[in-house]
FIGU-511567 format. One record per atom (N, C-alpha, C): residue number from 0; residue in three letters; chain; atom name; x, y, z. Coordinates in pm, 1 decimal. Atoms other than C-alpha are relative to their C-alpha. Layout:
! residues N
NUM; Ala; A; CA; X; Y; Z
...
//
This chain:
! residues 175
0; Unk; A; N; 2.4; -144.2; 4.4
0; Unk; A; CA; 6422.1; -11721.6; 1675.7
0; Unk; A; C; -111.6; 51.2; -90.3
1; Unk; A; N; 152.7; -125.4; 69.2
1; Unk; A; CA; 6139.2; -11631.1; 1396.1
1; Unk; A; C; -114.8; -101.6; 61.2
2; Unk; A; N; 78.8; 64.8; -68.0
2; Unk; A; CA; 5919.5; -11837.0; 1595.6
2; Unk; A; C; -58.2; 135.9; 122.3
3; Unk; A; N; -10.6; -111.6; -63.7
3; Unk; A; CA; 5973.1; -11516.4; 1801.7
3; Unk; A; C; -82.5; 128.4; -26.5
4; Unk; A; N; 38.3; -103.2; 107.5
4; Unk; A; CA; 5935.5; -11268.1; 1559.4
4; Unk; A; C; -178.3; -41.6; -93.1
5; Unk; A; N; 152.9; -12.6; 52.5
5; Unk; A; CA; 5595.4; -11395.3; 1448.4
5; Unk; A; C; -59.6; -69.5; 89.6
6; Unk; A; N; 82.9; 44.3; -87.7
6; Unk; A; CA; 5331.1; -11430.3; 1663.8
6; Unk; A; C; -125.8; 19.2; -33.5
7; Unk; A; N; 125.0; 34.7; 52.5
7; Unk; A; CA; 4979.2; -11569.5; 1597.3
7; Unk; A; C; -72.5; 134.6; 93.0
8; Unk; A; N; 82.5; -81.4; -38.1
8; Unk; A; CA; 4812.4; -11384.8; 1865.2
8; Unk; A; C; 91.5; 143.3; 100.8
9; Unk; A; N; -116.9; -73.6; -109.0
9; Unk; A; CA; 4976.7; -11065.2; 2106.6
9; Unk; A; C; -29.7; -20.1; 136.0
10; Unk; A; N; 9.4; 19.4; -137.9
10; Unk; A; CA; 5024.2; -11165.9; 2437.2
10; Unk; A; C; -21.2; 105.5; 64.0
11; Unk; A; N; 47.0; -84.3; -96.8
11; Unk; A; CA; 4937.5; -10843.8; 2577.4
11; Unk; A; C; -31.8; 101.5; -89.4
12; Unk; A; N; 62.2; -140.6; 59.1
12; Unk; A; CA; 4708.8; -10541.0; 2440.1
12; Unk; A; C; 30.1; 133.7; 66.7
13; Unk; A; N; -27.9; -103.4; -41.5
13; Unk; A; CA; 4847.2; -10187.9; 2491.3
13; Unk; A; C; -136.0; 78.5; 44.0
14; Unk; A; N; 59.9; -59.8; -41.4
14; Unk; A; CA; 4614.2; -10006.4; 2701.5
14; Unk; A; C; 26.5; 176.2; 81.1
15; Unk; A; N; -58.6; -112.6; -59.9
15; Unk; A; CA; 4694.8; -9639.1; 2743.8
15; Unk; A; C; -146.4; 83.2; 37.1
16; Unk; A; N; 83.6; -76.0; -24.3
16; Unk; A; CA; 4437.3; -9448.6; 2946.1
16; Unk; A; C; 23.6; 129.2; 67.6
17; Unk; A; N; -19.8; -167.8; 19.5
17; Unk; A; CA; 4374.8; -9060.1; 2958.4
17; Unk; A; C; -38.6; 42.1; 175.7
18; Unk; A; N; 66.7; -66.2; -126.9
18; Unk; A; CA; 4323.1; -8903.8; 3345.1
18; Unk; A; C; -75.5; 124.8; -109.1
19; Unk; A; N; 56.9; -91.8; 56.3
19; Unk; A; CA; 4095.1; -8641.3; 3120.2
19; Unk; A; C; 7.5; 141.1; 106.5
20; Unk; A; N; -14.9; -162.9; -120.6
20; Unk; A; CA; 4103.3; -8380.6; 3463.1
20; Unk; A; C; 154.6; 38.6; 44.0
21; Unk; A; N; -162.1; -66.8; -9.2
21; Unk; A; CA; 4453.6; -8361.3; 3475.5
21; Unk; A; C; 56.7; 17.7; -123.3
22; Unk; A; N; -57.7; -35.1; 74.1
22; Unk; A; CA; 4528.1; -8353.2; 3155.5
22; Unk; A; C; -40.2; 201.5; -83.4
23; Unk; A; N; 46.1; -113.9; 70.4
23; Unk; A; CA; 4295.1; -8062.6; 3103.7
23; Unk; A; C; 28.2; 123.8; 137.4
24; Unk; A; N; -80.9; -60.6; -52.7
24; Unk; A; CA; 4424.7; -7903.1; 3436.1
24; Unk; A; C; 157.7; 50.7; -14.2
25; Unk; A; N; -154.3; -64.1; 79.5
25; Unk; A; CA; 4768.1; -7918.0; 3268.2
25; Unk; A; C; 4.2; 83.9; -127.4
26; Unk; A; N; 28.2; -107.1; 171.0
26; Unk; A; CA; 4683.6; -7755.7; 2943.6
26; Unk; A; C; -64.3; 123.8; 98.0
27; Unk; A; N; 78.9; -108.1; -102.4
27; Unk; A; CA; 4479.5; -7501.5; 3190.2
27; Unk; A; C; 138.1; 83.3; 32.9
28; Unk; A; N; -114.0; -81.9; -75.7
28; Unk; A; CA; 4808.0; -7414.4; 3341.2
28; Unk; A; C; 94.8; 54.2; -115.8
29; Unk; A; N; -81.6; -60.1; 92.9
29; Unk; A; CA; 5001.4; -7371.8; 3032.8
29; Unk; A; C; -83.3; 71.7; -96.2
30; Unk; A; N; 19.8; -91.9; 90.6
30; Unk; A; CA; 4787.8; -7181.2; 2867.3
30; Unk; A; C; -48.8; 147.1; 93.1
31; Unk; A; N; -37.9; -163.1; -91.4
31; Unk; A; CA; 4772.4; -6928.0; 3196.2
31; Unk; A; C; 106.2; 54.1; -0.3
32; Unk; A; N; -112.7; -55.0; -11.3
32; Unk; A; CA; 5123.3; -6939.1; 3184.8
32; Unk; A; C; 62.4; 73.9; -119.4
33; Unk; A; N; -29.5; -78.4; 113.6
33; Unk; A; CA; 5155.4; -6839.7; 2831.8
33; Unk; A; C; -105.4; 158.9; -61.6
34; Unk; A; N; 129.1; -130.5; 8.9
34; Unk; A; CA; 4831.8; -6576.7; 2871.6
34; Unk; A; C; 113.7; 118.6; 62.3
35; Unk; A; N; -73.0; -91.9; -84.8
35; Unk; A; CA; 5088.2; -6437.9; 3137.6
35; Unk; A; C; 105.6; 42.8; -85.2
36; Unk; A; N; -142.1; -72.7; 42.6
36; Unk; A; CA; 5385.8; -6427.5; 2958.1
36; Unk; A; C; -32.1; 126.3; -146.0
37; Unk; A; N; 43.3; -97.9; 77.9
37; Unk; A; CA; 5200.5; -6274.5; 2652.1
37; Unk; A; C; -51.9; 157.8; 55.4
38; Unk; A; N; 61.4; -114.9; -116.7
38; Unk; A; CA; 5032.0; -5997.2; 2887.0
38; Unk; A; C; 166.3; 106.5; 33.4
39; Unk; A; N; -81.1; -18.8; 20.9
39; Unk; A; CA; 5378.3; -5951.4; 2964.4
39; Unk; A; C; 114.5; 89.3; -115.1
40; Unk; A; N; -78.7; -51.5; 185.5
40; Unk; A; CA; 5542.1; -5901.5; 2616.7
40; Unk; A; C; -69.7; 123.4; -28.3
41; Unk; A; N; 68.6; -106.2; 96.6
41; Unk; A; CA; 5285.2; -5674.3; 2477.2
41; Unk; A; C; 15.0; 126.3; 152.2
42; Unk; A; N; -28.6; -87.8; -83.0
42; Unk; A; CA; 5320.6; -5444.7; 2811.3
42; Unk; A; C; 99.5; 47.1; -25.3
43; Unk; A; N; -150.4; -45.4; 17.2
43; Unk; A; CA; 5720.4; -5450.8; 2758.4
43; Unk; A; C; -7.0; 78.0; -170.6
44; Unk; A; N; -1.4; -99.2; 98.8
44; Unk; A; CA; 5622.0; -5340.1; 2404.0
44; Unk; A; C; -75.6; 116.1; -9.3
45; Unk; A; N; 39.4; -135.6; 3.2
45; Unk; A; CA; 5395.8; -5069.7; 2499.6
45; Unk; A; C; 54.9; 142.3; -18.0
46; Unk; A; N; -66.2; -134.9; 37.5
46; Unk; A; CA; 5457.9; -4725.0; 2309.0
46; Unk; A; C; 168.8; 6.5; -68.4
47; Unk; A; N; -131.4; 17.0; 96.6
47; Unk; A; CA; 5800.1; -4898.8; 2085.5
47; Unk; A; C; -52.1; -66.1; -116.9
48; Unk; A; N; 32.0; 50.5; 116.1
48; Unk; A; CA; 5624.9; -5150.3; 1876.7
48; Unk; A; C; -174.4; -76.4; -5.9
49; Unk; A; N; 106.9; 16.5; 7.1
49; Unk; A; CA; 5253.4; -5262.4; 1826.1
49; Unk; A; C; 24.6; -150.3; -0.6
50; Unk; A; N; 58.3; 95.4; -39.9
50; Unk; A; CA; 5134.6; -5616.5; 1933.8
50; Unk; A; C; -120.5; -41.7; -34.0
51; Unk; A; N; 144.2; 53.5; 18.4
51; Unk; A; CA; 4838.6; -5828.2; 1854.9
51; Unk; A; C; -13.8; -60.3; 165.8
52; Unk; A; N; 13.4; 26.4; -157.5
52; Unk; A; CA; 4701.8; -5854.7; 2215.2
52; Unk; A; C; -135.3; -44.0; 10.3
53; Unk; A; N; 115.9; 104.7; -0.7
53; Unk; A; CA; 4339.1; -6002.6; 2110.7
53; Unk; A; C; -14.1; -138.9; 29.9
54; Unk; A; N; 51.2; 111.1; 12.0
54; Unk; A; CA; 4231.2; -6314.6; 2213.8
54; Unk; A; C; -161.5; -26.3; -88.6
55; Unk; A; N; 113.8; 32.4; 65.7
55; Unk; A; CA; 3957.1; -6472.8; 1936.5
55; Unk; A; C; -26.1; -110.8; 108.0
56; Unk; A; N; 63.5; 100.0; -67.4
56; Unk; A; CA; 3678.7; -6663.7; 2085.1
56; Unk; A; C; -2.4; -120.4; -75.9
57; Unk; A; N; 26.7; 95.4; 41.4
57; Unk; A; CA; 3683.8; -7004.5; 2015.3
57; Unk; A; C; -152.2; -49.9; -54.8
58; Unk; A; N; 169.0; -2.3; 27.6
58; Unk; A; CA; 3298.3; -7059.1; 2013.8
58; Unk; A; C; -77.8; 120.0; 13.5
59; Unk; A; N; 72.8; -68.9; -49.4
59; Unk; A; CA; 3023.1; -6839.5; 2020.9
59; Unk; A; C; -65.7; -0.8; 98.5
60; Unk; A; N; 39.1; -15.9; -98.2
60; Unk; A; CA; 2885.0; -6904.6; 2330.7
60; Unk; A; C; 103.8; -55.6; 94.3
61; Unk; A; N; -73.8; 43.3; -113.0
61; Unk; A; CA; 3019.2; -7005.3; 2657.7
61; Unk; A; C; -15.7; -163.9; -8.1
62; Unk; A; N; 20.3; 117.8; -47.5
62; Unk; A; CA; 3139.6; -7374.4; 2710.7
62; Unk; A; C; 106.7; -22.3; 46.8
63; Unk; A; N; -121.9; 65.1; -60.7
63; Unk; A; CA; 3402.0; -7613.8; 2837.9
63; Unk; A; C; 52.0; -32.2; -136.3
64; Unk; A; N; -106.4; 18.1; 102.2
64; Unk; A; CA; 3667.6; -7658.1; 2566.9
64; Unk; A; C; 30.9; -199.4; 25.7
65; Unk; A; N; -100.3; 86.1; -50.1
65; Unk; A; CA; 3805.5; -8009.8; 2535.4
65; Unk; A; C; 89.0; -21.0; -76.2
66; Unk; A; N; -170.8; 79.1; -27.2
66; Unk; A; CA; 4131.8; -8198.1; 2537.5
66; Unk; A; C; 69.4; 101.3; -190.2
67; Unk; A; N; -28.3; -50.0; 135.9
67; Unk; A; CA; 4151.3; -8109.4; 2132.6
67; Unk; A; C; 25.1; 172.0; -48.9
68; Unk; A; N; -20.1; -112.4; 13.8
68; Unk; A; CA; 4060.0; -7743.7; 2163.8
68; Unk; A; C; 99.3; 87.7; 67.6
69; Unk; A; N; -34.8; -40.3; -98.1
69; Unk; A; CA; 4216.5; -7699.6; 2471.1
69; Unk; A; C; 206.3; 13.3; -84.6
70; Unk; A; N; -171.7; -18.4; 36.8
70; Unk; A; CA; 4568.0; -7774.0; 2313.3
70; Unk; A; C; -48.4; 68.0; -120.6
71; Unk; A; N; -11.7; -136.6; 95.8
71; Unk; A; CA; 4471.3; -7549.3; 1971.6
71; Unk; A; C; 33.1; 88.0; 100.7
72; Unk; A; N; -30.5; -88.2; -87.2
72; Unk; A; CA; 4443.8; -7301.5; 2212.7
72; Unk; A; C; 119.3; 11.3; 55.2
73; Unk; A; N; -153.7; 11.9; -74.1
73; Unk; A; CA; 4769.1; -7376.9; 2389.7
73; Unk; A; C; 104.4; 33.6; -122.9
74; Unk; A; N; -130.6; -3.4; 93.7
74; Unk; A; CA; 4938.2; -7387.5; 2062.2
74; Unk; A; C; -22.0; 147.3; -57.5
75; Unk; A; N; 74.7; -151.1; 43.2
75; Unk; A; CA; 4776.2; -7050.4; 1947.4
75; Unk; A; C; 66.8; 93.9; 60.1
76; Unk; A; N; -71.1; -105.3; -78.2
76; Unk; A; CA; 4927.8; -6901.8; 2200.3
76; Unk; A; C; 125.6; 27.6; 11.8
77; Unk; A; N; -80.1; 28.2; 40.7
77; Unk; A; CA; 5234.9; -7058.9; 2168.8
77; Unk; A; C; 110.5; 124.9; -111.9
78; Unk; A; N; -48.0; -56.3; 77.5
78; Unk; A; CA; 5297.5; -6946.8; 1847.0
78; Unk; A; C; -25.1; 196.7; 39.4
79; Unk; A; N; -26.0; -179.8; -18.9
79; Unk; A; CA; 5158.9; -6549.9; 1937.4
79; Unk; A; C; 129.8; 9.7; 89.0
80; Unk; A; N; -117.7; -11.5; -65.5
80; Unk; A; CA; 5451.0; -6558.8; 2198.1
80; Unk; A; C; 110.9; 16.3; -63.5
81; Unk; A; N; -122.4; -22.9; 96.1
81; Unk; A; CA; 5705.4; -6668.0; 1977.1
81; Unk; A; C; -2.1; 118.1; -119.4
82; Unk; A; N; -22.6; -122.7; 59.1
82; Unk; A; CA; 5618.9; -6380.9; 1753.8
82; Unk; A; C; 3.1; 114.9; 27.9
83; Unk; A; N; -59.8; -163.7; -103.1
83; Unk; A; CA; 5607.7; -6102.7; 2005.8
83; Unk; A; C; 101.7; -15.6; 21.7
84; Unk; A; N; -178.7; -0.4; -14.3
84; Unk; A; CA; 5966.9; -6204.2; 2097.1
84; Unk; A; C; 31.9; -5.4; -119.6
85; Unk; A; N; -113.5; -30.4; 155.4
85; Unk; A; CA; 6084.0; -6205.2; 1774.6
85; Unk; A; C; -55.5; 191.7; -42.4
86; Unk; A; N; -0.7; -163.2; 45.9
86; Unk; A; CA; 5923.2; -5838.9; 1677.4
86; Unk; A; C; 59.1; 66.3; 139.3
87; Unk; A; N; -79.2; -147.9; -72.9
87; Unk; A; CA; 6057.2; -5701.9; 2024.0
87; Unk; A; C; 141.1; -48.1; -20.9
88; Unk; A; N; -116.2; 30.2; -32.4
88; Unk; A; CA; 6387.4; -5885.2; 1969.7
88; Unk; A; C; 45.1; 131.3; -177.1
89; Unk; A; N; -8.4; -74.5; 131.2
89; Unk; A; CA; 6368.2; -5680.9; 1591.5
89; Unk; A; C; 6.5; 114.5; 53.4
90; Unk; A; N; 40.6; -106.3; -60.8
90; Unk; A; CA; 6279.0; -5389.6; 1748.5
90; Unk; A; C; 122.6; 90.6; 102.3
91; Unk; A; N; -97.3; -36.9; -91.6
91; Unk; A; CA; 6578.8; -5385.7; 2007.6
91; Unk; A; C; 131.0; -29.1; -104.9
92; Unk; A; N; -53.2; -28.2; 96.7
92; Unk; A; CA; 6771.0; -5425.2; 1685.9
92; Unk; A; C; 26.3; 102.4; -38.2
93; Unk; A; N; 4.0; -223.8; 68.5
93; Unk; A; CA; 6672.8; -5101.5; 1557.6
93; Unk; A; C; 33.3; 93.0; 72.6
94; Unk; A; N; -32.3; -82.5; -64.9
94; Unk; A; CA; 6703.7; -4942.6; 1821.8
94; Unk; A; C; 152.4; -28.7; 49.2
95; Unk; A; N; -143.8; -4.4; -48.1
95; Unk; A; CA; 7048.9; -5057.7; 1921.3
95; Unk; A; C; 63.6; 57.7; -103.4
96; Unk; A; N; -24.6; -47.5; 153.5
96; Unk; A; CA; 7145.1; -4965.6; 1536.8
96; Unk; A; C; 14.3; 150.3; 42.2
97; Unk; A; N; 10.6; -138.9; 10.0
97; Unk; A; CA; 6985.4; -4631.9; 1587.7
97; Unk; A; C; 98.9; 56.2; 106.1
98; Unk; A; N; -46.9; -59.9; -128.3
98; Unk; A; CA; 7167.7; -4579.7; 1922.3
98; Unk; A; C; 151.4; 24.0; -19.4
99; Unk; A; N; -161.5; -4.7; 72.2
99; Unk; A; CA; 7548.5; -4648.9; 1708.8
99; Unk; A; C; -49.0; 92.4; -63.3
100; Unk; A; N; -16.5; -119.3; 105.6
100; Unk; A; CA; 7434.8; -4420.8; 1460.4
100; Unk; A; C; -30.2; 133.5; 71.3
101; Unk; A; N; 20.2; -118.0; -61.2
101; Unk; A; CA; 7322.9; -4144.7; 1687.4
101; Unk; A; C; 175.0; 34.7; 95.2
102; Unk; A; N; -106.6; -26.3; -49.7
102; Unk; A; CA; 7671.9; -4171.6; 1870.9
102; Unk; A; C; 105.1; 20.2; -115.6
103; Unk; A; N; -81.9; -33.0; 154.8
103; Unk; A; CA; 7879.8; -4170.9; 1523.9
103; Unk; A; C; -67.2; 138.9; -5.3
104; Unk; A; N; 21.1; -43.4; 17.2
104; Unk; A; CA; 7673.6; -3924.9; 1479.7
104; Unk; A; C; 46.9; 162.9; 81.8
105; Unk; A; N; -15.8; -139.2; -51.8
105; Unk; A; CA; 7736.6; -3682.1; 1756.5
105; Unk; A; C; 192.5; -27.4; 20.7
106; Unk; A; N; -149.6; 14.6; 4.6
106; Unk; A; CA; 8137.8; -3795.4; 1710.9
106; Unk; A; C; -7.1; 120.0; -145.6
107; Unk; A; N; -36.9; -67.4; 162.7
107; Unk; A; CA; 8124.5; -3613.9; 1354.8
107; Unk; A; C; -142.6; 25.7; -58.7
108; Unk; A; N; 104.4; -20.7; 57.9
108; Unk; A; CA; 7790.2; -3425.1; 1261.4
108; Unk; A; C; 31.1; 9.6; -127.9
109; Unk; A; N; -56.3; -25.8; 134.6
109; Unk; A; CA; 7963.8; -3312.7; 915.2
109; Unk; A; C; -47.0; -120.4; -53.4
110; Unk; A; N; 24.5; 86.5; 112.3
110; Unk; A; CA; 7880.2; -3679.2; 806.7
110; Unk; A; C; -114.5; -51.5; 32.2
111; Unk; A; N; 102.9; 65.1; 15.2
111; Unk; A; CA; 7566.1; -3720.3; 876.7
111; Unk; A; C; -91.3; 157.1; -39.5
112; Unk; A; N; 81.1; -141.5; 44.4
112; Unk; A; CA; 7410.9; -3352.7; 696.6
112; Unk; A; C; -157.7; -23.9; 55.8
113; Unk; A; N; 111.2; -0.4; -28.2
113; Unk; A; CA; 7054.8; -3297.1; 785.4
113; Unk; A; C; -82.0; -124.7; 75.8
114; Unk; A; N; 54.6; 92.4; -113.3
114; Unk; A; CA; 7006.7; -3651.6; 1031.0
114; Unk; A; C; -71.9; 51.6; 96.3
115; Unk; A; N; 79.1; -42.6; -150.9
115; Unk; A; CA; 6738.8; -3625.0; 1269.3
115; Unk; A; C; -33.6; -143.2; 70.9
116; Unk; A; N; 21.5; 106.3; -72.7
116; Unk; A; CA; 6714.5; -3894.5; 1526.7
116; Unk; A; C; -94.9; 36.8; 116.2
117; Unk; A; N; 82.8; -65.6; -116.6
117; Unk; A; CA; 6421.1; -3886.5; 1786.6
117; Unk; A; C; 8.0; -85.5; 130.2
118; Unk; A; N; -2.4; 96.0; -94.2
118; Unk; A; CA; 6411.7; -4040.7; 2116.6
118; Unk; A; C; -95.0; -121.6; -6.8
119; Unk; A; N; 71.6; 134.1; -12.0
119; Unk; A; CA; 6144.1; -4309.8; 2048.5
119; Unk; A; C; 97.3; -107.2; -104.9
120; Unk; A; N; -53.7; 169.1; 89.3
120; Unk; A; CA; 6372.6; -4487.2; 1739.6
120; Unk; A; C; 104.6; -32.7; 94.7
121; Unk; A; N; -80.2; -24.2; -80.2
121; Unk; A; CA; 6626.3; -4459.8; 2023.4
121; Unk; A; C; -67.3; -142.2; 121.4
122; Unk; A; N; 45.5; 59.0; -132.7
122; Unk; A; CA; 6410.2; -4653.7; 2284.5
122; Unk; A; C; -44.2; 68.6; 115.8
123; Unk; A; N; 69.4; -68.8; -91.3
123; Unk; A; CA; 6352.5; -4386.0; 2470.8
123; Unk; A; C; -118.0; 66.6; 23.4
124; Unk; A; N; 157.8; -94.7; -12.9
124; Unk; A; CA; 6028.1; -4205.8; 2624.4
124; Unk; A; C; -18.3; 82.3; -5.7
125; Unk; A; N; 11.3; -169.4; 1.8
125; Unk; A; CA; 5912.9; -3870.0; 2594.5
125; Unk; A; C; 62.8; 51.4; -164.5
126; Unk; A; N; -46.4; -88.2; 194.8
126; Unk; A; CA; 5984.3; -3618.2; 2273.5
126; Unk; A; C; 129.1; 11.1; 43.1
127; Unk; A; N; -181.8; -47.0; 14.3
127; Unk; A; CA; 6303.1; -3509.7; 2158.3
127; Unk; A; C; 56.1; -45.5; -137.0
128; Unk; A; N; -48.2; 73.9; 106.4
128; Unk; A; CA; 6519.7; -3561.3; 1916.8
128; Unk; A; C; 162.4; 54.8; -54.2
129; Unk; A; N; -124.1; -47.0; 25.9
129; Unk; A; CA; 6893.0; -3496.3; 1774.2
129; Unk; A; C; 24.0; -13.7; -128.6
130; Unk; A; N; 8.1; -24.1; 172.2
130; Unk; A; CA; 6951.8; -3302.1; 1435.4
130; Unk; A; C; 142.3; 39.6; -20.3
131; Unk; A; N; -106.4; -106.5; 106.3
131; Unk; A; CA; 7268.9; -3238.0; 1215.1
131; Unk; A; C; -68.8; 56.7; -93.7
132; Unk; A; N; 62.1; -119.7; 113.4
132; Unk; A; CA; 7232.4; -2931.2; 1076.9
132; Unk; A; C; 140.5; 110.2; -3.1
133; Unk; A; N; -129.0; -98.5; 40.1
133; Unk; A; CA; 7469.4; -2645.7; 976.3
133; Unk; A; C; 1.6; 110.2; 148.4
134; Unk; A; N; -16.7; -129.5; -131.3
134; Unk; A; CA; 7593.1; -2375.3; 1284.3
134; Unk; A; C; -42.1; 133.0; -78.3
135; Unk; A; N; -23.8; -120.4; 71.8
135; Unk; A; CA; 7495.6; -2034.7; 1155.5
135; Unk; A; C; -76.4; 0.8; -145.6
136; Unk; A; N; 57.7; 14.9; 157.5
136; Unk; A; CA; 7264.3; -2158.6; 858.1
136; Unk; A; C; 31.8; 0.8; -105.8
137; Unk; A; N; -44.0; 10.0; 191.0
137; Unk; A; CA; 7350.9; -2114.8; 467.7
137; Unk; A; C; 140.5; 7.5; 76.2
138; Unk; A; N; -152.4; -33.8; 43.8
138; Unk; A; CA; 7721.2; -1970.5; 615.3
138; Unk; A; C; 32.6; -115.0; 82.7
139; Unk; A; N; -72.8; 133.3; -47.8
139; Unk; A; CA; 7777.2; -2273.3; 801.6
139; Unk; A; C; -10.7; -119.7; -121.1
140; Unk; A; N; 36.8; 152.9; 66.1
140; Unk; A; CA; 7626.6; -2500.8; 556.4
140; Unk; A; C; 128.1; 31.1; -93.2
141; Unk; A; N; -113.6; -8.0; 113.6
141; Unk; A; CA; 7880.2; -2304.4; 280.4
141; Unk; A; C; 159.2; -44.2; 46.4
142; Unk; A; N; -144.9; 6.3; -67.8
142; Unk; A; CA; 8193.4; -2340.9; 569.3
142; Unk; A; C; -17.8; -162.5; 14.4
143; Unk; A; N; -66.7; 174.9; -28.0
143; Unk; A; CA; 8129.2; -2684.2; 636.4
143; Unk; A; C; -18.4; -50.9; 193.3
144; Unk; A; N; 2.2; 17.1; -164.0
144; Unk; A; CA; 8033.0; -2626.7; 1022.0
144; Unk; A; C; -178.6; -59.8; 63.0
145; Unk; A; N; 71.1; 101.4; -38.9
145; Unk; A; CA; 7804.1; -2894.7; 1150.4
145; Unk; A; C; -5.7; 4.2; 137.8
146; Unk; A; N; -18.2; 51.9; -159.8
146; Unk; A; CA; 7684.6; -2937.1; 1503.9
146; Unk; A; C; -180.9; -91.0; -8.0
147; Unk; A; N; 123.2; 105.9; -25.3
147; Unk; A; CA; 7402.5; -3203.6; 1645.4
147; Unk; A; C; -115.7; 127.9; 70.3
148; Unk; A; N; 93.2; -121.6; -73.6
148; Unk; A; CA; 7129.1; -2939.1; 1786.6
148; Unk; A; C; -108.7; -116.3; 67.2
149; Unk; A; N; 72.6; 87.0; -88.0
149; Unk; A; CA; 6911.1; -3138.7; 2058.8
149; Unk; A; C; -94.8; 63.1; 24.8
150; Unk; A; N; 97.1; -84.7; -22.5
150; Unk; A; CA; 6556.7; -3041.6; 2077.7
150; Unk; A; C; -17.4; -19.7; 194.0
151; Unk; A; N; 19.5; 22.3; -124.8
151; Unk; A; CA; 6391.9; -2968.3; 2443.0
151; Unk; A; C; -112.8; -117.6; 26.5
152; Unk; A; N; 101.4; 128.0; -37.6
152; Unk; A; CA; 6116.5; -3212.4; 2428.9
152; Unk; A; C; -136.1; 45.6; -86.4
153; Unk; A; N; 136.6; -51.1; 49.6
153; Unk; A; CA; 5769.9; -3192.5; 2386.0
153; Unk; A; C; -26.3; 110.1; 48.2
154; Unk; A; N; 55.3; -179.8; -24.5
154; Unk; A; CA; 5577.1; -2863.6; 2402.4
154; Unk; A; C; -75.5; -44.7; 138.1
155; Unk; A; N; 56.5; 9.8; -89.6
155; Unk; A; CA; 5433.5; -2784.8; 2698.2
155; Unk; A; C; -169.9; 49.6; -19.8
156; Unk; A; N; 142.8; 18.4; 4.5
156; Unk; A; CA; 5036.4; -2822.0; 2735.5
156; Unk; A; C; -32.6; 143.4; 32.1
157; Unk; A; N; 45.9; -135.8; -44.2
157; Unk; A; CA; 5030.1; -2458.3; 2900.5
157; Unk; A; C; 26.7; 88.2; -119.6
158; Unk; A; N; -32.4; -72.0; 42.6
158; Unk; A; CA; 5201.1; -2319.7; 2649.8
158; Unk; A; C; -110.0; 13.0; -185.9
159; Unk; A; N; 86.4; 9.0; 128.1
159; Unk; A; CA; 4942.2; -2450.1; 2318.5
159; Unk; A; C; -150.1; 62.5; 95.1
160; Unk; A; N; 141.5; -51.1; -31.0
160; Unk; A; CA; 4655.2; -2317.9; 2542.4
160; Unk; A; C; 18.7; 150.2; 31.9
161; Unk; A; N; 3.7; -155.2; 18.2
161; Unk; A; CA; 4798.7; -1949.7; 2562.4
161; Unk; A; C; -0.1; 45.6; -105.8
162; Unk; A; N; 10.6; -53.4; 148.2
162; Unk; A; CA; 4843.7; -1958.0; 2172.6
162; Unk; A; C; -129.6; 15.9; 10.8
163; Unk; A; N; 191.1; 10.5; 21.6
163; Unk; A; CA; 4458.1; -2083.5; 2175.3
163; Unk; A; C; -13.6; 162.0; 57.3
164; Unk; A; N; 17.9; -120.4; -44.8
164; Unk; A; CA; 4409.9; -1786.5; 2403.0
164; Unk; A; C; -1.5; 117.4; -60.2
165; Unk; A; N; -35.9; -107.3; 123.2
165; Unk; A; CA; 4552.1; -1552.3; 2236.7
165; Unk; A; C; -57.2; 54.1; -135.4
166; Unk; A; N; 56.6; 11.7; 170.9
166; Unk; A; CA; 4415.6; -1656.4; 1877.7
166; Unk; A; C; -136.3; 70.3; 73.3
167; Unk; A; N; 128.8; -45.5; -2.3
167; Unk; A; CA; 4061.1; -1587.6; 2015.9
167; Unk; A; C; -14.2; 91.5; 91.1
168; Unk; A; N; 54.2; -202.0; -43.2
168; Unk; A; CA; 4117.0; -1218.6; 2203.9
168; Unk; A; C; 89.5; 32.2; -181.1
169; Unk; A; N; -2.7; -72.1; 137.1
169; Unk; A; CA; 4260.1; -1139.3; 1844.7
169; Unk; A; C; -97.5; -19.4; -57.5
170; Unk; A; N; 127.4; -21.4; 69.0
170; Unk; A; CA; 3944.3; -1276.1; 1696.7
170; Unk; A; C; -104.3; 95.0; 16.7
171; Unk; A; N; 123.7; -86.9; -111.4
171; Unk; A; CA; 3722.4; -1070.5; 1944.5
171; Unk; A; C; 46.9; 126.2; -60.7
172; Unk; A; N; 1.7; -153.8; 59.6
172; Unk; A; CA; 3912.5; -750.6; 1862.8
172; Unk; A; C; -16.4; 21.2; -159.0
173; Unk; A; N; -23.4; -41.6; 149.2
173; Unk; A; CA; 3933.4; -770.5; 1495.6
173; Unk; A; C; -135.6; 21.2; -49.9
174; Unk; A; N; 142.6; -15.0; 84.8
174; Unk; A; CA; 3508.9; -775.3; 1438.8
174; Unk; A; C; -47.9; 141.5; 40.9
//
């Protein structure tokens, strides 16, 4: 048995050889598939949470990458992935949070005094937003009467270009 265990010379030399075009066709594919899924992510976070959506150039000029760069690259990407899912998974945190506290909220404005919640910490698109505030001003605030007041949205575009308007025929008449 250690006659076994030690051997003068090795009866056979491990020879592991590389197909170099398939291996760099497979890294090729996983790093389209992770270009995609990133492309992806930062779209689904468009207008909730900001993304790093740059790719840095590896070299300054144009070449063929190999086997070595080719997987940095793969892993580069890798890791950006895993951190866009984690800030939108944070993100759908907050906003689920915000979305209990805005319903507590419109259960019992009285305990949330002066809260304003807007539709983007919400998840949602467009303006808006939902305020406790007092009914009736100072005599509500002194009674204790609370309601959620829901704005209408954003202003309308027609309506900041009739102020403009306006402002400058008052300029015209006043010289």
């Amino acid at each position: 048995m250690p006659a076994l265990l030690q051997a003068d010379e090795p009866t056979s030399v491990l020879r592991v050889e590389i197909d170099e075009r398939q291996a760099r066709a497979q890294l090729r594919q996983q790093v389209a598939r992770l270009e995609a899924e990133l492309a992806g992510l930062v779209g689904e976070a468009f207008g909730r949470t900001e993304l790093e959506h740059r790719v840095a150039a590896v070299a300054a000029e144009p070449r063929l990458l190999d086997l070595g760069e080719l997987e940095r690259v793969r892993d580069a990407l890798a890791d950006r992935v895993a951190e866009a899912r984690l800030a939108l998974r944070e993100r759908a945190l907050v906003e689920t949070a915000n979305r209990e506290l805005l319903r507590q909220m419109l259960a019992s404005p009285a305990d949330f005094k002066g809260l304003r919640i807007s539709r983007d910490e919400i998840g949602e698109p467009g303006c808006g937003a939902w305020h406790s505030r007092p009914r009736l001003g100072a005599i509500g605030r002194l009674m204790g009467w609370w309601q959620v007041k829901v704005s209408s949205g954003c202003p309308l575009a027609g309506r900041l270009a009739a102020v403009e308007r306006e402002a400058q025929s008052k300029t015209r008449r006043d010289p």
